[in-house]
C-alpha positions in Angstrom: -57.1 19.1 -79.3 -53.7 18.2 -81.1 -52.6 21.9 -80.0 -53.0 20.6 -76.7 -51.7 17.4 -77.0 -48.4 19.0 -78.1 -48.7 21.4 -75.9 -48.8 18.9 -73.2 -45.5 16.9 -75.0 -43.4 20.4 -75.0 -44.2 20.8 -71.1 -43.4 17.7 -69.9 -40.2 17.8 -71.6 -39.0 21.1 -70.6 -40.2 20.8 -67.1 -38.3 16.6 -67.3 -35.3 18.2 -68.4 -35.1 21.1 -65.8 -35.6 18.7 -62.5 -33.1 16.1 -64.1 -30.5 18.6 -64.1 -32.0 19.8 -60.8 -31.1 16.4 -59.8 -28.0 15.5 -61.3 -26.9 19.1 -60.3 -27.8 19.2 -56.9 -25.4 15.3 -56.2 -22.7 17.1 -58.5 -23.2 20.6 -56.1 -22.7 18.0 -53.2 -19.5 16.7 -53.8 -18.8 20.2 -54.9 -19.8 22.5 -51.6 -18.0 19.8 -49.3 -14.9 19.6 -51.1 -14.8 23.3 -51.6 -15.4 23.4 -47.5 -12.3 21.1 -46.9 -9.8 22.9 -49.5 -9.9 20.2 -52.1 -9.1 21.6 -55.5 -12.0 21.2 -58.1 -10.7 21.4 -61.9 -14.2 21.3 -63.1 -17.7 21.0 -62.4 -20.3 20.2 -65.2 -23.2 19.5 -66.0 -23.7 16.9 -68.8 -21.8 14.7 -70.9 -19.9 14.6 -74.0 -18.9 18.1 -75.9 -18.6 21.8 -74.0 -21.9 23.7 -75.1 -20.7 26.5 -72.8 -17.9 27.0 -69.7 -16.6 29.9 -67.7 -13.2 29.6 -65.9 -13.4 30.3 -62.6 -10.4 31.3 -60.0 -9.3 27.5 -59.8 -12.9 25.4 -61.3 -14.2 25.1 -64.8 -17.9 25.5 -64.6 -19.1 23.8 -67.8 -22.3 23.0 -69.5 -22.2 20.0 -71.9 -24.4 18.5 -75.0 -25.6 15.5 -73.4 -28.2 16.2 -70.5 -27.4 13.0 -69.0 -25.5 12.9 -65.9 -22.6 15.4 -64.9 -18.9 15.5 -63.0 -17.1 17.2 -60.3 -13.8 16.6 -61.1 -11.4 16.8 -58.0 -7.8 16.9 -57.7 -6.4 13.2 -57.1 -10.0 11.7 -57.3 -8.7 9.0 -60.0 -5.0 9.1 -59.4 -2.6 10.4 -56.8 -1.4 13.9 -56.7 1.2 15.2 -55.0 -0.7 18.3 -54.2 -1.8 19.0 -50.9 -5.0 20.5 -51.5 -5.5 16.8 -53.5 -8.3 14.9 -52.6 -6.1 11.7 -51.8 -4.2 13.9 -49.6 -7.2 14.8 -47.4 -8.2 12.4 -44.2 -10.0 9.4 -44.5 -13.6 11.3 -42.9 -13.2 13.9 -45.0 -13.1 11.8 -48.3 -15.8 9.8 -46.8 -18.3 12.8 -45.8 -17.3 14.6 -49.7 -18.1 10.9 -51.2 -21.6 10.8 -49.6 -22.4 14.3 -49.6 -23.7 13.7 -53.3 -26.6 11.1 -52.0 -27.0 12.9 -49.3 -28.4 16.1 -51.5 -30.6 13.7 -53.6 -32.4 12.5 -50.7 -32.4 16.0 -49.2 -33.9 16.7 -52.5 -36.3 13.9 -52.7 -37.6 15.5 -49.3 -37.9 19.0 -51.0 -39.9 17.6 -53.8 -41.9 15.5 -51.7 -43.3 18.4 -49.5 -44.2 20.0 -52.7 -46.6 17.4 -53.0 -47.9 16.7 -49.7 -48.6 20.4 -49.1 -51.1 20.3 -51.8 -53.0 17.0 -50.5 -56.4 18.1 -48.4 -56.2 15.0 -46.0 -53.7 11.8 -45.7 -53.8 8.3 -45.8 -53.5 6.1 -42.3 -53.1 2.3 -41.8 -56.1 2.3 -39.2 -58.9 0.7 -40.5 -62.2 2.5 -40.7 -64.8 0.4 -43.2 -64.8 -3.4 -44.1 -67.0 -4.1 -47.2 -69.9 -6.3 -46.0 -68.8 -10.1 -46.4 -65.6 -9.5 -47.2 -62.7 -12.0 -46.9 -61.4 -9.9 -44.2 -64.9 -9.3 -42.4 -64.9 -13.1 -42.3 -61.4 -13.7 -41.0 -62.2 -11.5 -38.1 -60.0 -8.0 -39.0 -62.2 -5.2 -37.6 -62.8 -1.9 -37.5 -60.0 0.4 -36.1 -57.2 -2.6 -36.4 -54.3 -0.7 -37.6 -52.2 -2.7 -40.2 -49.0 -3.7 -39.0 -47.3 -5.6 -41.7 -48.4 -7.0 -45.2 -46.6 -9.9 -46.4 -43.9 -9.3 -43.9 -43.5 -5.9 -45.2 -43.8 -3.6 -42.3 -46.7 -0.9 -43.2 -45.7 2.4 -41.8 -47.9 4.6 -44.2 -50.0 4.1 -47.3 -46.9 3.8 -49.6 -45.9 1.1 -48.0 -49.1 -0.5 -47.9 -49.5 0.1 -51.6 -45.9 -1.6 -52.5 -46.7 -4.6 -50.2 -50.1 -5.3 -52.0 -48.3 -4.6 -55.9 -45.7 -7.8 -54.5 -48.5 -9.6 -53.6 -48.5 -12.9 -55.6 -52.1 -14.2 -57.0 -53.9 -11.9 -54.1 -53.2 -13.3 -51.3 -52.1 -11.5 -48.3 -50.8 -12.8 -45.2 -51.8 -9.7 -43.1 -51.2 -8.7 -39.1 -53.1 -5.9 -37.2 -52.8 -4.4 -33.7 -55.7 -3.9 -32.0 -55.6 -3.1 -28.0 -51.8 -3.6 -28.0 -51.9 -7.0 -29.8 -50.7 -8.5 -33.0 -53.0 -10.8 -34.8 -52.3 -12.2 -37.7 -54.6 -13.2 -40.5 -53.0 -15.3 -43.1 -54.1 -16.5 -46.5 -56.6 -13.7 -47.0 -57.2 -13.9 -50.8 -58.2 -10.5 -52.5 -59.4 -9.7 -55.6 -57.1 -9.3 -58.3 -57.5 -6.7 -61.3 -55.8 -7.4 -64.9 -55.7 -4.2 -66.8 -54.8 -4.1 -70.8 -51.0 -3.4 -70.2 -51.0 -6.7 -68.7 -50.7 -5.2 -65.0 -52.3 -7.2 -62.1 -53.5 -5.1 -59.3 -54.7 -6.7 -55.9 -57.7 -4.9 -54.5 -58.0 -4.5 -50.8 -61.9 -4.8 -48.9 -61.4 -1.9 -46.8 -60.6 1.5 -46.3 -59.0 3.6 -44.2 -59.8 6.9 -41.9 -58.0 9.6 -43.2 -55.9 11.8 -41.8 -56.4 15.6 -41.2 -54.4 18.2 -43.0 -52.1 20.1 -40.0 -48.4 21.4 -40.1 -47.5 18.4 -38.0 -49.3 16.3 -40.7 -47.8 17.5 -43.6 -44.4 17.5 -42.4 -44.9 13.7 -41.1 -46.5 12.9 -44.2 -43.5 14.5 -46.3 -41.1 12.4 -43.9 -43.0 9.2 -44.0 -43.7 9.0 -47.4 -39.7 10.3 -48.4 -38.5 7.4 -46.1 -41.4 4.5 -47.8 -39.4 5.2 -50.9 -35.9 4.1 -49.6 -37.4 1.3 -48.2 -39.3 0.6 -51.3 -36.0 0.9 -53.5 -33.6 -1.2 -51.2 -36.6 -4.3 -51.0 -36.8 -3.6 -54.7 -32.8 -3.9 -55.2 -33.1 -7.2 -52.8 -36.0 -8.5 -55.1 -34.1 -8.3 -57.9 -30.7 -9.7 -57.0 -32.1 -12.7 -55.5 -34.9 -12.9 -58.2 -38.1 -12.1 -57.2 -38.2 -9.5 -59.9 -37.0 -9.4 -63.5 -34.6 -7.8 -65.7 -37.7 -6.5 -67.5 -38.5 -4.1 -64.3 -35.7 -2.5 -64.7 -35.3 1.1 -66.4 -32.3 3.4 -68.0 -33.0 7.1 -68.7 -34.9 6.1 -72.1 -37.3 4.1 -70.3 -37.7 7.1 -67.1 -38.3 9.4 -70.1 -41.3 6.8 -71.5 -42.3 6.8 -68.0 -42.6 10.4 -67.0 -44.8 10.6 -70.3 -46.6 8.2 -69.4 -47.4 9.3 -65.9 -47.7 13.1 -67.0 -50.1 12.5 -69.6 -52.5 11.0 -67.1 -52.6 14.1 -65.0 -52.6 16.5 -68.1 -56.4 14.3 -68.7 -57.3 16.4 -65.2 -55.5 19.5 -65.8 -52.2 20.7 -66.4 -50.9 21.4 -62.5 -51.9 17.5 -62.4 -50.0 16.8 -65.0 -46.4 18.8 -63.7 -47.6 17.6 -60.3 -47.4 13.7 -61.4 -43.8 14.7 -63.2 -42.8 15.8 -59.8 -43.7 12.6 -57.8 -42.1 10.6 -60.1 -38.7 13.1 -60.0 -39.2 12.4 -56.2 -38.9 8.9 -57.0 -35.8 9.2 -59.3 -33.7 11.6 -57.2 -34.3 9.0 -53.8 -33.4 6.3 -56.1 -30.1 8.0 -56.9 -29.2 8.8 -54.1 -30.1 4.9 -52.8 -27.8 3.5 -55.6 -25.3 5.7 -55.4 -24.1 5.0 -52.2 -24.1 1.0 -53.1 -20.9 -0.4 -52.7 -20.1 -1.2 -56.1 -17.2 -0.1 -58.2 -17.1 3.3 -59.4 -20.1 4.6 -57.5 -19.8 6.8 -54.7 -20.6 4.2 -52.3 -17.6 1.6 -53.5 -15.4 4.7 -53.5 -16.9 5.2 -50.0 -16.0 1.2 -49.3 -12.2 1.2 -49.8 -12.4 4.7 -47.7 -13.7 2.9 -44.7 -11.2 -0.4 -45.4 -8.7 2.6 -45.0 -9.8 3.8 -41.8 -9.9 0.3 -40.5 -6.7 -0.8 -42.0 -4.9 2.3 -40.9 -3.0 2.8 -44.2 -4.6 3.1 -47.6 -5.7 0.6 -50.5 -3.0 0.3 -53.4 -4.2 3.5 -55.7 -3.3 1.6 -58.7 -5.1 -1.5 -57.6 -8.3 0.7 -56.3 -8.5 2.2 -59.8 -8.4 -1.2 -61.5 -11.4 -1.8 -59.3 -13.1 1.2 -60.2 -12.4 1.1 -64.1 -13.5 -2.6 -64.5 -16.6 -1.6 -62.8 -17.1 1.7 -64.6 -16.6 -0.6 -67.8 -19.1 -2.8 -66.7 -21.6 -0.1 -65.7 -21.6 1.3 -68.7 -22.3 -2.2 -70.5 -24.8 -3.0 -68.4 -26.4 1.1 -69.2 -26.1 0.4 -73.1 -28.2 -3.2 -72.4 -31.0 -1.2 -70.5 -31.2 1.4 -72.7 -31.1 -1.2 -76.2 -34.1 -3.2 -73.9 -36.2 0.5 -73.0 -35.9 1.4 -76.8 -37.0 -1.9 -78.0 -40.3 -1.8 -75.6 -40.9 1.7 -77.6 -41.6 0.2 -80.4 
C-alpha cells in the first residue's frame, strides 16, 4: 500500500511537470512560430528560469533548457528596447507585433481545447441543462419548474452547459438560487428557491440541486460540442472569477501561485488514483485544462508586463498613428513586472503557509 502511495506521488509529479512545460512551452512556441513567420530575430528561446541546465545554438536562436521549471522566454530582438535592426521586433508593423503578442494565449487556449477533448472523448454520455426528474416535494416541484424546462440562467449567470451550471450553484450564497427556465419559448423565473446546502470537513459548502438532468448521447457532433462548450465555460468561469475578485466577492485566500496548483493537482490526482490510475492522470489533465485556459485568459489582461498590456500600448499605437515613448513604455512594464513579482512572492509565502 505505501508502494503504491508513492507510486502514485512519483506519477503525478512526472506527468505535472511534463504538461506544465507542455504549457508554458506551447505560449513560449507561440510567440516563437509567429515571429519566426514575420522575420523577427529570436536571440533565445527557453524553457525555465534561472541557470542553463542545457542549450544548443542554433543559426540565429539559443534553444535553452533551464533549472527552474517555472515559466520560460522568447527573447526577441527590440522586445524590451529599441534596435536599430530591421529584423527588430520594434521595427515590425503595429498588426504584426499585436498578432506575435497574442499568439502566446492564443496556443494555451488552443491547448486547453486539445486537452479538453482528451477528456470528453472518454465520457459515455454528457450533461444537458434540460430538466428530466424533480425530487418529489421539492422546493422546485413546489415553485412550479417542471419537467423538460431547460435552465436558462442561475443567479444571473447564463447556463450554457453543466460547467456553468456547476460554477453558478458553487457562488450561490446560503443556497438560494434565483433560477429562470424556458419552456415553450418562454422565460420564467423562479426566484428565492432555497436548496440544500452541504458542509464538508475542509470547511467547503456545497449547494445541492432537487433535480436532474437527461443526458446527452455520446456522437462525434457531441463530443466535439461538448469539448467546445466545456473549453469556452472555463473562460467564462475565469473572467467572472477575475471580476469576483477585484470588486470583492471573492478573497485573496482563493487565489493560488504554482505552490498552491502543485498542492492542488495532488490533491485532485489522489482522488482519482482511489479509482484507478488512468483516473488519477485523467483528473491531472482536467485540471492542466483549467491552468493552460487560465493562462492564456490572464495573459492577455492589460496589465503591465503581460502580453496583453504589451498588446495595449500596441493598439494605442495604431490608434495614435505614431508609437508610445519606448523609454516611458518600459517604465510601465518594469514597475509592473516589479510588482508582479511581489505580488507572486506573497502568493506563494500564503500557498506555503496553508501547507503546513
Amino acid at each position: 500500500m505505501v508502494f503504491i502511495s508513492v507510486l502514485n506521488i512519483i506519477i503525478t509529479v512526472v506527468v505535472a511537470v511534463i504538461l506544465f512545460a507542455l504549457i508554458i512551452g506551447i505560449h513560449e512556441f507561440g510567440h516563437f512560430i509567429t515571429a519566426k513567420k514575420f522575420g523577427v530575430k529570436v536571440n533565445e528561446f527557453a524553457l525555465g528560469m534561472g541557470p542553463k541546465i542545457f542549450s544548443h545554438q542554433g543559426k540565429e536562436t539559443l534553444y535553452s533548457l533551464r533549472l527552474i521549471p517555472i515559466g520560460g522566454y522568447c527573447a526577441m530582438e527590440g522586445e524590451d528596447e529599441d534596435s536599430d535592426d530591421e529584423r527588430a521586433l520594434n521595427n515590425k508593423k503595429w498588426w504584426q507585433r499585436a498578432i506575435i503578442l497574442a499568439a502566446g494565449a492564443t496556443m494555451n487556449i488552443l491547448l486547453g481545447i486539445v486537452f479538453m477533448f482528451i477528456i470528453q472523448v472518454q465520457e459515455p454520455y454528457y450533461a444537458s441543462t434540460q430538466i428530466a426528474y424533480l425530487v418529489s416535494d421539492s422546493t422546485s416541484m413546489n415553485a412550479g419548474v417542471q419537467v423538460d424546462d431547460e435552465i436558462y440562467s442561475i443567479n444571473g449567470y447564463r447556463t450554457f452547459c453543466a460547467t456553468d451550471m456547476s460554477f453558478a450553484l458553487s457562488t450561490a450564497k446560503d443556497g438560494v438560487l434565483d433560477m429562470v427556465v424556458k419552456r415553450d419559448g418562454q422565460k420564467l423565473h423562479f426566484d428565492g428557491l432555497q436548496m440544500k446546502v452541504v458542509s464538508y470537513s475542509d470547511n467547503v459548502a456545497v449547494t445541492q440541486i432537487d433535480f436532474k438532468v437527461y443526458r446527452v448521447d455520446k456522437s462525434v457532433k457531441t463530443v466535439i460540442g461538448s469539448t467546445f462548450s466545456e473549453t469556452l465555460a472555463f473562460v467564462r468561469m475565469i473572467y467572472s472569477s477575475l471580476i469576483m475578485l477585484v470588486t470583492g466577492k471573492a478573497g485573496f485566500n482563493e487565489v493560488s501561485g504554482p505552490v498552491g496548483m502543485a498542492s492542488a493537482i495532488g490533491q485532485v490526482a489522489e482522488e482519482g488514483f482511489k479509482s484507478s490510475l488512468w483516473d488519477g492522470i485523467n483528473n491531472i489533465v482536467y485540471f492542466m485544462t483549467l491552468i493552460t485556459v487560465n493562462l492564456g485568459i490572464f495573459n492577455l489582461l492589460p496589465l503591465p508586463a503581460l502580453d496583453g498590456g504589451r498588446l495595449l500600448f500596441v493598439l494605442i499605437e495604431a490608434v495614435r498613428g505614431k508609437p508610445i515613448d519606448p523609454e516611458k513604455e518600459g517604465i510601465v512594464h518594469f514597475v509592473g513586472f516589479a510588482l508582479l513579482i511581489l505580488l507572486m512572492i506573497v502568493i506563494t509565502i500564503k500557498d506555503v503557509w496553508a501547507l503546513f
